[in-house]
C-alpha positions in Angstrom: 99.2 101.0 112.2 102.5 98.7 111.7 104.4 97.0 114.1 108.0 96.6 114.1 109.9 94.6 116.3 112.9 96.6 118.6 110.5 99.9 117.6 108.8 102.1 119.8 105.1 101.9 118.3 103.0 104.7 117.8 100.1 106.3 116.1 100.3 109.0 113.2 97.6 110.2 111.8 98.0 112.4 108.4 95.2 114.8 108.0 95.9 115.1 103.4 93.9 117.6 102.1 91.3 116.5 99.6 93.3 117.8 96.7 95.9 115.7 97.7 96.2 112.6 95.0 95.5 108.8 96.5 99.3 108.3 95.1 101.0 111.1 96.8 99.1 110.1 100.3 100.6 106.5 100.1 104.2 108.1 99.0 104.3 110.1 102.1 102.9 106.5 104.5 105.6 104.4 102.5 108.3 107.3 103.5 107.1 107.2 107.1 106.7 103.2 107.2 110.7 103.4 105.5 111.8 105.6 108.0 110.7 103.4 110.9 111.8 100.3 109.5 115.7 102.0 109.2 115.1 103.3 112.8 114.0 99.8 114.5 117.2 98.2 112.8 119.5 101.0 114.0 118.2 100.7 117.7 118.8 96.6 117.1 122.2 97.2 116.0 123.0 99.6 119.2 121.7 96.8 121.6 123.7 94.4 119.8 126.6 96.8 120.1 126.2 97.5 124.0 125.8 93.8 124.5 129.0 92.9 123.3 130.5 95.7 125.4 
Protein backbone atom coordinates (compact mmCIF):
# COMPACT_ATOMS: atom_id res chain seq x y z
CA UNK A 1 0.00 0.00 0.00
CA UNK A 2 1.18 3.76 -0.71
CA UNK A 3 0.78 6.61 1.35
CA UNK A 4 0.15 9.99 0.26
CA UNK A 5 0.12 12.96 2.23
CA UNK A 6 -3.55 15.15 2.27
CA UNK A 7 -5.02 11.51 0.94
CA UNK A 8 -7.43 9.41 2.46
CA UNK A 9 -5.54 5.91 2.58
CA UNK A 10 -7.00 2.82 1.73
CA UNK A 11 -6.59 -0.78 0.65
CA UNK A 12 -7.29 -2.17 -2.93
CA UNK A 13 -6.80 -5.34 -3.62
CA UNK A 14 -6.96 -6.42 -7.50
CA UNK A 15 -7.90 -10.00 -7.94
CA UNK A 16 -5.98 -10.34 -12.11
CA UNK A 17 -6.78 -13.36 -13.59
CA UNK A 18 -3.88 -15.61 -14.21
CA UNK A 19 -3.99 -14.92 -17.92
CA UNK A 20 -3.49 -11.57 -17.15
CA UNK A 21 0.35 -10.48 -18.16
CA UNK A 22 2.75 -9.23 -15.14
CA UNK A 23 2.93 -5.90 -17.43
CA UNK A 24 -0.68 -5.21 -17.78
CA UNK A 25 -1.18 -5.97 -13.79
CA UNK A 26 1.44 -3.14 -12.93
CA UNK A 27 -0.31 -0.74 -15.81
CA UNK A 28 -3.55 -0.96 -14.06
CA UNK A 29 -1.55 -0.30 -10.12
CA UNK A 30 0.42 2.65 -11.85
CA UNK A 31 -3.15 4.02 -13.21
CA UNK A 32 -4.59 3.62 -9.66
CA UNK A 33 -1.28 4.96 -7.85
CA UNK A 34 -1.61 8.11 -10.73
CA UNK A 35 -5.06 8.59 -9.92
CA UNK A 36 -4.50 9.06 -6.25
CA UNK A 37 -1.51 11.13 -6.44
CA UNK A 38 -3.76 13.80 -8.83
CA UNK A 39 -6.54 13.37 -6.16
CA UNK A 40 -4.26 14.08 -2.86
CA UNK A 41 -2.98 17.31 -4.78
CA UNK A 42 -6.50 18.43 -5.72
CA UNK A 43 -7.90 18.07 -2.03
CA UNK A 44 -4.43 20.22 -1.07
CA UNK A 45 -5.20 22.75 -3.45
CA UNK A 46 -9.00 23.05 -2.03
CA UNK A 47 -7.68 23.51 1.58
CA UNK A 48 -5.35 25.98 0.38
CA UNK A 49 -8.26 27.64 -1.40
CA UNK A 50 -10.69 27.65 1.69
CA UNK A 51 -7.85 28.84 3.81
CA UNK A 52 -7.41 31.89 1.99
CA UNK A 53 -11.18 32.41 2.12
Amino acid sequence: MTTYPDAVTSTVEIDFDDWVPEDSRQAVRNSINALAVRHSAENARRRELDAED
